[in-house]
FIMARPA-927489 format. One record per residue (C-alpha): x, y, z; residue in one letter. Coordinates in Angstrom, 1 decimal, padded with zeros to 4 digits. Each point is the difference from the previous one (the first is absolute). Layout:
N
{{X; Y; Z}; a}
...
//
This chain:
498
{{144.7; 068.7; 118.6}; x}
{{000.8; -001.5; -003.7}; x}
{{003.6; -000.9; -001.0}; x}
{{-000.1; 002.9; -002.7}; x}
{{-001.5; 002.7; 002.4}; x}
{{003.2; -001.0; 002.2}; x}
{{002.0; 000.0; -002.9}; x}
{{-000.8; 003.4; -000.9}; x}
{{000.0; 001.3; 003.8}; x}
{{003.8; -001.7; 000.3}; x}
{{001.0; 002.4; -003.4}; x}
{{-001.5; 003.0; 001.2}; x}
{{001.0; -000.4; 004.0}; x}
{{003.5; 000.4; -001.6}; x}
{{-000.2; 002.8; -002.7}; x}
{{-003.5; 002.0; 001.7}; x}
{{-001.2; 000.7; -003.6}; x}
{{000.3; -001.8; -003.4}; x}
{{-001.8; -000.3; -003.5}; x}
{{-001.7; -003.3; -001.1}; x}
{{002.9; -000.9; -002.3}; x}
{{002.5; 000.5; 002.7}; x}
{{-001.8; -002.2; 002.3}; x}
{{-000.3; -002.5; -002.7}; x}
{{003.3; -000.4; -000.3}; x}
{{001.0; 000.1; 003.8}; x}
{{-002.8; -002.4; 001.2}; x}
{{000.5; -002.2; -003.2}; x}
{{-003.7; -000.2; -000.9}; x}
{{-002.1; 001.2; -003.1}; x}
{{-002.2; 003.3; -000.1}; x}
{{-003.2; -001.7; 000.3}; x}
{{001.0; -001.4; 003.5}; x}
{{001.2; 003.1; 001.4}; x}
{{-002.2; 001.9; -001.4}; x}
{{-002.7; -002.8; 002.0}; x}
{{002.0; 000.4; 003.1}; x}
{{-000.1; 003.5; 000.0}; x}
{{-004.2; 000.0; -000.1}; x}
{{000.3; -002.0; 003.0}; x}
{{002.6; 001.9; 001.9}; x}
{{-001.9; 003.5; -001.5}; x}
{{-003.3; -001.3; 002.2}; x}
{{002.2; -000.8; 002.8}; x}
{{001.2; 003.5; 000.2}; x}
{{003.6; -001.3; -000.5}; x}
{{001.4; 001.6; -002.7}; x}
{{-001.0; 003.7; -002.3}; x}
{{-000.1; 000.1; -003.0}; x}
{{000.6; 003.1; -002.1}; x}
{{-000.4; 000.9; -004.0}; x}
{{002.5; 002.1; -001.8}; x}
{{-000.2; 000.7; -003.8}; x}
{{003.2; -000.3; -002.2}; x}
{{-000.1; 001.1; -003.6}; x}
{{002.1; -002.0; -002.0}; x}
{{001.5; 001.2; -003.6}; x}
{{000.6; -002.1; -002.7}; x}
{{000.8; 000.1; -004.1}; x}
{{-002.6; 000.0; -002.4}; x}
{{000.0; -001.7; -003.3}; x}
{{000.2; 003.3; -002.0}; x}
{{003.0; 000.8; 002.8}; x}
{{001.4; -003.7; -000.9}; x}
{{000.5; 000.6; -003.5}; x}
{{001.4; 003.4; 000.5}; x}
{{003.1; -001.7; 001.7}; x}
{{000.2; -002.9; -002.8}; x}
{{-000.5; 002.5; -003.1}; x}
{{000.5; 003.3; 001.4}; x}
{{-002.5; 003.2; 001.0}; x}
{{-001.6; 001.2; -003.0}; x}
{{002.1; 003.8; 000.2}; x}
{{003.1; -002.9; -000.3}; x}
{{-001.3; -000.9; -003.1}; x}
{{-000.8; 003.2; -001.7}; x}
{{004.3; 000.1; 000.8}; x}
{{000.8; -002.9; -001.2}; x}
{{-001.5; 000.8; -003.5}; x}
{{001.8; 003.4; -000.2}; x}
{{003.4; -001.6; 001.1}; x}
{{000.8; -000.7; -003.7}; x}
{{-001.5; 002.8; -001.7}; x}
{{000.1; 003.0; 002.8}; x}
{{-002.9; 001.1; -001.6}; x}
{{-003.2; -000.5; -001.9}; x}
{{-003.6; 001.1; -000.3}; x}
{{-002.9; -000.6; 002.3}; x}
{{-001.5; -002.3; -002.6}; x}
{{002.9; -001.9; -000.5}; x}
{{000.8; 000.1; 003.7}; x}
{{-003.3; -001.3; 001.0}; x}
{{-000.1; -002.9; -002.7}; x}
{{003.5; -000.9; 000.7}; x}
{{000.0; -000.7; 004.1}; x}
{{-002.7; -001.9; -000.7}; x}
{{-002.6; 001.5; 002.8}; x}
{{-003.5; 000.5; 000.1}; x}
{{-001.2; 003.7; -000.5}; x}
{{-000.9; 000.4; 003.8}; x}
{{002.9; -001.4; 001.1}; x}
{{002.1; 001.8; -002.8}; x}
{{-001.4; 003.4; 001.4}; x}
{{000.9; -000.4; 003.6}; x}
{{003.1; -001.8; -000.8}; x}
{{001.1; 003.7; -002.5}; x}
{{-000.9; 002.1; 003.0}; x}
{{002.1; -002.0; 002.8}; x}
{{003.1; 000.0; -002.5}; x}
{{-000.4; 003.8; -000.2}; x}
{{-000.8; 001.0; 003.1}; x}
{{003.1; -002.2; 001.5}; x}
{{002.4; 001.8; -002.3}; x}
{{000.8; -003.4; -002.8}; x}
{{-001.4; 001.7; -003.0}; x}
{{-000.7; 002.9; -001.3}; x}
{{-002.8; 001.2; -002.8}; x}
{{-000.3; 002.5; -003.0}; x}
{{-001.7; 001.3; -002.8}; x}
{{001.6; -000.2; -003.0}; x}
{{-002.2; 000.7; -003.4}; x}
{{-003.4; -002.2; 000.1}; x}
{{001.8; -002.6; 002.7}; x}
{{000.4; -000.2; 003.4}; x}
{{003.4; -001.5; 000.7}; x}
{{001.6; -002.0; 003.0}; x}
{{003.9; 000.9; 001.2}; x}
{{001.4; -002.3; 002.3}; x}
{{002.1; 001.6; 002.9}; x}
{{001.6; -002.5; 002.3}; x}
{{-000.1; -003.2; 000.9}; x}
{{-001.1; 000.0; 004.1}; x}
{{000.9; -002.7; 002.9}; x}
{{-002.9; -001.9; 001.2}; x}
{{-002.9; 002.1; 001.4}; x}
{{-001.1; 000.0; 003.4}; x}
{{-002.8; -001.5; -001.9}; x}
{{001.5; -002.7; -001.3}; x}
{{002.1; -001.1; 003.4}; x}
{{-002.8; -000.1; 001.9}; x}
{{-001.7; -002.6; -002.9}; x}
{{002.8; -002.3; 000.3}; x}
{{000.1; 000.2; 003.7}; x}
{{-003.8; -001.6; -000.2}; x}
{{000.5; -002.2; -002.4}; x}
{{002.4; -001.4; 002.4}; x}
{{-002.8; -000.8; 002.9}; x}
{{-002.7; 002.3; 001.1}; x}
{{001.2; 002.4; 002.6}; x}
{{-002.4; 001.8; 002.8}; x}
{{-000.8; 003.4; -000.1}; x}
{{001.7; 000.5; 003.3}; x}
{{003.1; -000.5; -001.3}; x}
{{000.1; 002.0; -002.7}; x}
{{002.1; 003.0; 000.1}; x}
{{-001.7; 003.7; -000.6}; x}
{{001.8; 000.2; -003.2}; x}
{{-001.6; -003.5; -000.8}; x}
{{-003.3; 001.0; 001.2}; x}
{{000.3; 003.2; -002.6}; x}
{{001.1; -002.2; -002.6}; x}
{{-003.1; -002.4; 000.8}; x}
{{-002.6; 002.9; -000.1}; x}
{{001.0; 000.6; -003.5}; x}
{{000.2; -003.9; -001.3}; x}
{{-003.6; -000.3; 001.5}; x}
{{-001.5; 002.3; -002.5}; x}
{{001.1; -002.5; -002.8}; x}
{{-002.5; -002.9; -000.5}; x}
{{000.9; -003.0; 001.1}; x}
{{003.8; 000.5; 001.2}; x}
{{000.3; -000.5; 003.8}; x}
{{-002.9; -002.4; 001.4}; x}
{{-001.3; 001.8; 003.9}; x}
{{-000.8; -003.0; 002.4}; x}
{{-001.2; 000.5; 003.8}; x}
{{000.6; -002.7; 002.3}; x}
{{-001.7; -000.8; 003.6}; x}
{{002.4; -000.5; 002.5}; x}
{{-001.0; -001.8; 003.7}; x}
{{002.3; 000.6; 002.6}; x}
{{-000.1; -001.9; 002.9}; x}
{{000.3; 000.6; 003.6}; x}
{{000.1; -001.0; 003.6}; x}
{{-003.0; 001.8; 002.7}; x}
{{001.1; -000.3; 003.3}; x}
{{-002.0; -003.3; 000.6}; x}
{{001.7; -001.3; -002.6}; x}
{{003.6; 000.4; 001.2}; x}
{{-001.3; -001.6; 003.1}; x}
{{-000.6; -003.0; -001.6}; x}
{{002.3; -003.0; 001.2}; x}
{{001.0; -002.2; -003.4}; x}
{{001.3; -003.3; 000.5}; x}
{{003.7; -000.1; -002.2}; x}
{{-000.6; -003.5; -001.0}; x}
{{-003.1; 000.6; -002.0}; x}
{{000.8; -002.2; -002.7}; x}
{{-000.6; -003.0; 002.4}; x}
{{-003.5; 001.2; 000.8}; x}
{{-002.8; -002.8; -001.5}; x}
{{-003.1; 001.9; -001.2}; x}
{{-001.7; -003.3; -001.3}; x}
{{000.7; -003.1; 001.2}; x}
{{-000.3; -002.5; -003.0}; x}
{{000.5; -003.5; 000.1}; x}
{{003.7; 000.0; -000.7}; x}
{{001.0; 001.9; 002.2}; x}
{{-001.5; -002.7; 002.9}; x}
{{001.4; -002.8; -001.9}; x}
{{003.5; 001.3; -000.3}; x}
{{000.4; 001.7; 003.5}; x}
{{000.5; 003.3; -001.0}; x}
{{-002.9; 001.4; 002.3}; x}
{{002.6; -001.2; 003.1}; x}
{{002.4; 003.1; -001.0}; x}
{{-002.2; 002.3; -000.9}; x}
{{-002.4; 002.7; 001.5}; x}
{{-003.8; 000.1; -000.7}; x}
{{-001.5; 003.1; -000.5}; x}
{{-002.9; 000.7; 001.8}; x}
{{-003.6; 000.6; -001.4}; x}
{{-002.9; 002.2; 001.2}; x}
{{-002.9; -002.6; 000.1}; x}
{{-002.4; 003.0; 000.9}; x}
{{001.0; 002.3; -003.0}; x}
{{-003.2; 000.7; -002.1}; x}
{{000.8; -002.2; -003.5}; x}
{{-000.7; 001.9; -003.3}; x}
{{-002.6; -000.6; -002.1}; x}
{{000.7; -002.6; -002.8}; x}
{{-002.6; 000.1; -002.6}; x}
{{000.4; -003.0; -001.8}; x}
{{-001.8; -000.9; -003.7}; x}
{{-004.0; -000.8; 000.6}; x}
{{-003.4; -000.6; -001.8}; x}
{{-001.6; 003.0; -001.0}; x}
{{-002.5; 000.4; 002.9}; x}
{{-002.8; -000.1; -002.8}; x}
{{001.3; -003.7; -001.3}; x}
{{000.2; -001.0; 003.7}; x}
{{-003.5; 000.2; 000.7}; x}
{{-001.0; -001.8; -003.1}; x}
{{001.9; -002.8; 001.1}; x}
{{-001.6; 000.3; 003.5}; x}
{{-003.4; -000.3; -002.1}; x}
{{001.1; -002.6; -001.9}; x}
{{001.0; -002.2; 003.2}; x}
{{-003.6; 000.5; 001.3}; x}
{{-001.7; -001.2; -002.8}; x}
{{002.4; -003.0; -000.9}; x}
{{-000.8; -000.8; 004.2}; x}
{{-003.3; 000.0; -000.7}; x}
{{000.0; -002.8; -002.6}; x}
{{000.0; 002.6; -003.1}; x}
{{001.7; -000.4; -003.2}; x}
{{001.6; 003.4; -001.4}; x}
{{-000.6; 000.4; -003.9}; x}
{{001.8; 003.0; -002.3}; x}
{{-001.3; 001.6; -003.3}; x}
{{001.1; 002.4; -002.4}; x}
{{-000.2; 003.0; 000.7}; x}
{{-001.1; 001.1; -003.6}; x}
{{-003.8; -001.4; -000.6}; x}
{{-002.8; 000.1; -002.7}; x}
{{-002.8; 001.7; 001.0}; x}
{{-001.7; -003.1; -000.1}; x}
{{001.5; -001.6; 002.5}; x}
{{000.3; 003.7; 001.9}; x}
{{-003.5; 001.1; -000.2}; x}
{{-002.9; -002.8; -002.7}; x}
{{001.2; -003.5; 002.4}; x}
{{-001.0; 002.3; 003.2}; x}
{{-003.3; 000.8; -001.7}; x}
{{000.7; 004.0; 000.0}; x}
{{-001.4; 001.2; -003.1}; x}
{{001.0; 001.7; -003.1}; x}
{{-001.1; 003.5; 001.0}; x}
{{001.3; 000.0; 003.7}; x}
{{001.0; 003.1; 001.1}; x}
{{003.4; -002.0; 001.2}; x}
{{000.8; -000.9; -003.2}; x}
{{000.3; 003.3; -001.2}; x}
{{003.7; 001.6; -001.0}; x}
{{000.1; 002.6; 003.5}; x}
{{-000.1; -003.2; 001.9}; x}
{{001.9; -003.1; -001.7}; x}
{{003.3; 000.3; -002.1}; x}
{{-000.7; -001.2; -003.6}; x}
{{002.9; -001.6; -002.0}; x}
{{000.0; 002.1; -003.2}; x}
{{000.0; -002.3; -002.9}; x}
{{-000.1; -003.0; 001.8}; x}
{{-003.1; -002.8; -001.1}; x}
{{000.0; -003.2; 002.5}; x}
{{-001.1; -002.6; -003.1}; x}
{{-002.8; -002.3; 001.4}; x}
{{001.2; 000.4; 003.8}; x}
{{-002.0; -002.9; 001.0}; x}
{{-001.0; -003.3; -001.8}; x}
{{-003.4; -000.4; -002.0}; x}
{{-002.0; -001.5; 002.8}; x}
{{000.8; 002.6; 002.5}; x}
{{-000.1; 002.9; -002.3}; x}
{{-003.7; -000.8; -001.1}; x}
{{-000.7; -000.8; 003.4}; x}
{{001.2; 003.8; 001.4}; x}
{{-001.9; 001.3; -002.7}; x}
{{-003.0; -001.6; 000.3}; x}
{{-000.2; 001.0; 004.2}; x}
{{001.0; 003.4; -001.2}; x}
{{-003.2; 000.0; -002.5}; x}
{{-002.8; -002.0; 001.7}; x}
{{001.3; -001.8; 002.9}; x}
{{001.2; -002.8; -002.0}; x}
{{-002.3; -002.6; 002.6}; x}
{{001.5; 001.2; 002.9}; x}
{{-003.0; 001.1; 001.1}; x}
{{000.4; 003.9; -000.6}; x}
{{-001.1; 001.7; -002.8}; x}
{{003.5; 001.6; -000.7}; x}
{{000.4; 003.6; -001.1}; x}
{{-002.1; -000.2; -003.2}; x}
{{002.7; 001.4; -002.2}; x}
{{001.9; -001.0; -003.3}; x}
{{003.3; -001.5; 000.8}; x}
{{002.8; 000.7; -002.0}; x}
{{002.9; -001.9; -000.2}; x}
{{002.7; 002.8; -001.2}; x}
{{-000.7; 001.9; 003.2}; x}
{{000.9; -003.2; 002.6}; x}
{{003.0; -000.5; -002.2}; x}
{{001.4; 003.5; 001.1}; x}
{{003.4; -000.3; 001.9}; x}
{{000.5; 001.9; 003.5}; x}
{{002.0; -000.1; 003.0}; x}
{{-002.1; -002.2; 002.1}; x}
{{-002.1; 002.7; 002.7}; x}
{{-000.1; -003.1; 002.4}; x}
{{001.6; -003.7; 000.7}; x}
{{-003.8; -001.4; -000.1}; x}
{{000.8; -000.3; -004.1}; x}
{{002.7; -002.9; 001.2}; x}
{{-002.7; -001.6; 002.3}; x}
{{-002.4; -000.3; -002.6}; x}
{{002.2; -001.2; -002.6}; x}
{{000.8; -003.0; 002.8}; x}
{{-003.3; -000.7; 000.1}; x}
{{-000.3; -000.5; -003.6}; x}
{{002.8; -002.3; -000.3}; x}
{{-000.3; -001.7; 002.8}; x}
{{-004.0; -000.4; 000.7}; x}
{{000.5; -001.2; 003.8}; x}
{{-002.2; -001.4; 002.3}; x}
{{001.7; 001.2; 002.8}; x}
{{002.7; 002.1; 000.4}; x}
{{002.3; 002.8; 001.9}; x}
{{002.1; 002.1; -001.8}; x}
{{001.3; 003.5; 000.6}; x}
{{002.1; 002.8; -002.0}; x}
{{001.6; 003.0; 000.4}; x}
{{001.6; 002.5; -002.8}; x}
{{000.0; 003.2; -001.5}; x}
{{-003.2; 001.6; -001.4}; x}
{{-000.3; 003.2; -002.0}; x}
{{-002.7; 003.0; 000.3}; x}
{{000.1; 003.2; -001.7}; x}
{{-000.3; 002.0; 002.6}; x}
{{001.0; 003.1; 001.6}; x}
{{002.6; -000.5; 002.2}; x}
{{-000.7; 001.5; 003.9}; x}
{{001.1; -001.0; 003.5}; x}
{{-002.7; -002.9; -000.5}; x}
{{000.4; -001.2; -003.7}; x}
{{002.8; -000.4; -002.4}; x}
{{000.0; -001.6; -003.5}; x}
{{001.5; -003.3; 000.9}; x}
{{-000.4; -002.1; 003.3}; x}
{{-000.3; -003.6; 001.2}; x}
{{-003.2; -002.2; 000.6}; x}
{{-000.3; -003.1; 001.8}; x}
{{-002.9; -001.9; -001.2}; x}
{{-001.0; -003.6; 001.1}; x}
{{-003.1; -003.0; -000.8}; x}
{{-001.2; -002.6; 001.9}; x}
{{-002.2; -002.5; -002.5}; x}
{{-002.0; -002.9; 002.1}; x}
{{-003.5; -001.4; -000.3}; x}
{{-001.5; 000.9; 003.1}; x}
{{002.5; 003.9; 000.8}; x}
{{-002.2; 002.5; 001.0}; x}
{{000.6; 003.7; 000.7}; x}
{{000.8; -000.6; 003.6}; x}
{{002.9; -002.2; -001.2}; x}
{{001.7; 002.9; -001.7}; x}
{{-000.9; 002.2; 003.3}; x}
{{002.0; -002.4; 002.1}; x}
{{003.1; -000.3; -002.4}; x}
{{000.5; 003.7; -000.3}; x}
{{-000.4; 000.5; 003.2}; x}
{{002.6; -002.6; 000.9}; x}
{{001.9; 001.9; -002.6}; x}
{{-000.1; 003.4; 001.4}; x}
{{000.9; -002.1; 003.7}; x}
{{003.1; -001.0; -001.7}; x}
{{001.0; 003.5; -000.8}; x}
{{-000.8; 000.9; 003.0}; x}
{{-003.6; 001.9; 000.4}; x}
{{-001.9; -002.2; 002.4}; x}
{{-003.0; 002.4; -000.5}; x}
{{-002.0; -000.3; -003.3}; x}
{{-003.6; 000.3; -001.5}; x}
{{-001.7; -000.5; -002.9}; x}
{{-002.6; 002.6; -002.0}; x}
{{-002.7; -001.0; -002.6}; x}
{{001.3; 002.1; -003.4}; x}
{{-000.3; -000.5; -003.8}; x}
{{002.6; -001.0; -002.6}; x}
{{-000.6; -000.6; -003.6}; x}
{{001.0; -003.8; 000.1}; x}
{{-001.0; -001.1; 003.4}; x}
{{-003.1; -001.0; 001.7}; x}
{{-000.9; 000.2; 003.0}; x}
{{003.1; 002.5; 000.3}; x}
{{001.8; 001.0; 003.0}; x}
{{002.2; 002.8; 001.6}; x}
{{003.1; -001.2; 002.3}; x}
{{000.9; 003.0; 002.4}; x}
{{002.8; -000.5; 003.0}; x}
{{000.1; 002.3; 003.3}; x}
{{003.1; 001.3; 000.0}; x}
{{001.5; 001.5; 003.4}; x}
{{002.1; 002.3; -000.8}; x}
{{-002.4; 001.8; -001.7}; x}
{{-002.9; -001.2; 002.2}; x}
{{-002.7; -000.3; -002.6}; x}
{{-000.9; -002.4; -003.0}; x}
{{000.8; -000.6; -003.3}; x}
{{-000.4; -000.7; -003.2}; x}
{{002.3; -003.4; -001.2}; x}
{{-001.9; -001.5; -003.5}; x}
{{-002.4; -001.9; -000.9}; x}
{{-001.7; -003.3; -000.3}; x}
{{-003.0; -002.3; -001.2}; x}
{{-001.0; -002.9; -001.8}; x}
{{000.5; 000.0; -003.5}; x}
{{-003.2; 000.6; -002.4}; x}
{{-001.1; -002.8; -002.0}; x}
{{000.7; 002.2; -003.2}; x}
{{003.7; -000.3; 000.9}; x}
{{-000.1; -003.9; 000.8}; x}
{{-002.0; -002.0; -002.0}; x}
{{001.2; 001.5; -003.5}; x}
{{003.7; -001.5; 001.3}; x}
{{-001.5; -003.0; 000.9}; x}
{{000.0; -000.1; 003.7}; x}
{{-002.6; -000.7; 001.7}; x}
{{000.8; -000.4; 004.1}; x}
{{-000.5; 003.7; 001.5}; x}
{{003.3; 001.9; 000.0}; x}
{{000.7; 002.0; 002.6}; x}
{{002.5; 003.5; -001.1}; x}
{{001.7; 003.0; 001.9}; x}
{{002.7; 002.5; -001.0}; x}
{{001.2; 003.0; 002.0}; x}
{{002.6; 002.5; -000.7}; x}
{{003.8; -001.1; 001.4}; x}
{{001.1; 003.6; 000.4}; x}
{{-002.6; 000.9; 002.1}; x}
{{000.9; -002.8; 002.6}; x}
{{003.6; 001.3; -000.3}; x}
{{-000.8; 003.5; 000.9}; x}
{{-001.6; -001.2; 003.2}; x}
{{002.9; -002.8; 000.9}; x}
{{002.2; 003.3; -000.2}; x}
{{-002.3; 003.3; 001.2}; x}
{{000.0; 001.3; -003.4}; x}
{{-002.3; 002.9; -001.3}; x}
{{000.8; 000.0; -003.4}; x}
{{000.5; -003.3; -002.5}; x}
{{003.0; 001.9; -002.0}; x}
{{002.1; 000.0; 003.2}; x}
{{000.4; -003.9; -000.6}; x}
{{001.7; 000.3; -003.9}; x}
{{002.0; 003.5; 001.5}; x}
{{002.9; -001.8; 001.0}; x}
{{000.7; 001.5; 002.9}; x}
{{003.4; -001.1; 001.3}; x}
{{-001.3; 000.7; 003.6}; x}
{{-002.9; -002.0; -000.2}; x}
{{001.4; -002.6; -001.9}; x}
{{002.7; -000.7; 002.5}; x}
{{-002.3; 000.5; 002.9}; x}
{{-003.1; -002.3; -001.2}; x}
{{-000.3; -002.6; 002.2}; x}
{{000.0; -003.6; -002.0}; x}
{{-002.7; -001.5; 001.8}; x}
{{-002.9; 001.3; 002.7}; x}
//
């Protein structure tokens, strides 16, 4: 048992029932701790604990200045002390009240007997009577004004006098207060409490064994076998977590991770990937267009005229293109980039390598309508391999070793088409818990249109696959939003690694 539950048990074992501020001052310990103590003590069946509502009356600021100036039938006296009498008009204007209060204040005065009213001519005219005591009224004010009182204790007189000053705004202030009251169950009062209590070590800290004091004192004892509570302590987002786990694959493979921005030109997006001008991807229901917004000569000279010329007649790469005009205005439109391959590409062009492994992963944007299986934003990981003599079994093994790593031991690969790649392939994993295939993303060798107008001429080998998806099966999700519905449940519960 903890020191403060046998504190507690030692304050009620000699009074059988008390309220948290009694024990508090009995036990000498603050409200939090006995309030924690009696949790404990609650589950152990020791003590009961009972509610009891209290109503609580205090003064109210209109109430307050009542006492300092007087009630407003005190002033309408006041002003007739001198003259015994005067109008209404000159009655109202001289007391100084507003016409409300004026109004009620006239009627109280009469009705208790201090003035008295006529007609005389065109006026109405004020007499005053007498000159009364304080009110019932106006004792019980002072008497709050003092300290608020509870309702309890008020006398029926008081209570009278209350119902009435609750009808004017403002004046008495009604407060209800929770009382806990505290006792004993039989299994409690059962309970032997050590007296010397304050000599009882609940953690034994280093001073204590270096200045002997654990040779006098008691230790309490702890229930190893007690189920702990759950502690959840600050994490990754389990989204961010599996990026990194993607991220430490890659860099194990020998990879090199490289970032973009996420806002491109279409030329880098859509003309460097040799998707023409009139794709139906290119169009407003699928990409998001930066209204306004001109990319000035996105690429240099060279490269420009290069893009154009694949786009137009092949440019020598061995295809006749797409046999179009190419205009320069449209690859200058800004988007948010519908893929990470734009970053690849531009890598390429700047870098022109012979042989190389490099990988990304970021946020692409499709205008799409969002269902358990798309939303508007997601991640892609994308990744090259550049080398002389790569082939498409190369990129067969890699992924594979990839989707090893994340653990799905069983994977195939499908013959497909993408706009960019060819020969093109599908990846698809066997997943168990489902027991059937599926669908991961794709993969080829880039076409020579995409290459040789950068410059690069060693075969360069490209996937990219959705991350979300890969996250929905690490975690047995059916729909993508669950992962960006912050869900404290699954948040706390997701495990950090498989």
């Amino acid at each position: 048992m903890h020191t403060l539950e046998k504190k507690v048990l030692h304050v009620l074992q000699n009074s059988q029932s008390a309220t948290i501020e009694e024990i508090c001052i009995k036990a000498e310990i603050g409200a939090d701790q006995v309030r924690r103590a009696l949790e404990w003590l609650k589950e152990k069946n020791y003590v009961e604990i009972s509610q009891q509502k209290i109503f609580e009356i205090a003064i109210g600021d209109e109430g307050r200045k009542a006492v300092a100036e007087g009630l407003p039938e005190r002033k309408i006296l006041a002003t007739l002390v001198e003259r015994k009498i005067a109008s209404l008009q000159d009655l109202a204007r001289l007391s100084g009240l507003d016409e409300g209060v004026f109004s009620g204040a006239l009627g109280a005065a009469r009705a208790l007997g201090w003035i008295e009213m006529k007609k005389e001519a065109d006026k109405t005219l004020v007499l005053l009577k007498s000159i009364p005591p304080p009110t019932d009224d106006e004792k019980l004010l002072s008497k709050l004004s003092r300290k608020p009182v509870l309702l309890e204790s008020l006398t029926a007189e008081e209570k009278k006098v209350l119902t009435t000053l609750s009808k004017r705004p403002n004046f008495i202030q009604l407060k209800t207060i929770q009382i806990q009251t505290l006792k004993l169950t039989d299994a409690g009062a059962k309970v032997p409490v050590e007296v010397r209590i304050e000599n009882e070590i609940d953690v034994l800290t280093s001073g204590i064994v270096v200045s002997g004091k654990w040779k006098e004192a008691s230790f309490r004892p702890l229930n190893v076998e007690e189920q702990a509570p759950a502690i959840f302590p600050g994490k990754k987002h389990p989204l961010q977590n599996f990026i990194d786990e993607v991220r430490e694959i890659f860099v194990s493979m020998g990879f090199e991770e490289i970032e973009g921005a996420l806002v491109q030109s279409s030329f880098w997006n859509f003309d460097a990937l040799f998707t023409p001008q009139d794709h139906p991807s290119r169009e407003m229901q699928d990409t998001f267009y930066l209204a306004g917004e001109q990319s000035r000569n996105p690429a240099s000279p060279p490269i420009l005229q290069s893009v154009s010329n694949a786009h137009i007649n092949g440019g020598g790469t061995g295809s006749k293109g797409w046999g179009y005009k190419w205009k320069l205005e449209e690859a200058e439109r800004t988007v948010l980039r519908t893929h990470t391959t734009c970053t690849t590409v531009r890598y390429l062009a700047d870098t022109k390598p012979e042989e190389a492994r490099v990988f990304s992963v970021g946020r692409v944007f499709r205008n799409e309508k969002v269902s358990y299986k798309h939303i508007v934003e997601f991640h892609q990981v994308e990744g090259i391999v550049v080398g002389k003599n790569v082939t498409l079994r190369d990129i067969m093994g890699l992924l594979g070793k990839f989707y090893q790593k994340l653990g799905f031991q069983k994977t195939k690969f499908w013959p497909t088409y993408f706009p960019y790649t060819e020969p093109s392939l599908q990846s698809m994993v066997y997943f168990d818990n489902l027991d059937k295939w599926l669908e991961l993303g794709g993969m080829g060798i880039f076409r020579p249109e995409v290459t040789l107008p950068l410059g690069v001429k060693n075969p360069v080998l490209a996937w990219g696959l959705g991350l979300e998806r890969l996250v929905m099966l690490r975690y047995n999700m059916e729909d993508i939003r669950e992962i960006y519905g912050n869900n404290l449940n699954w948040l706390r519960g997701a495990s950090l690694r498989r």
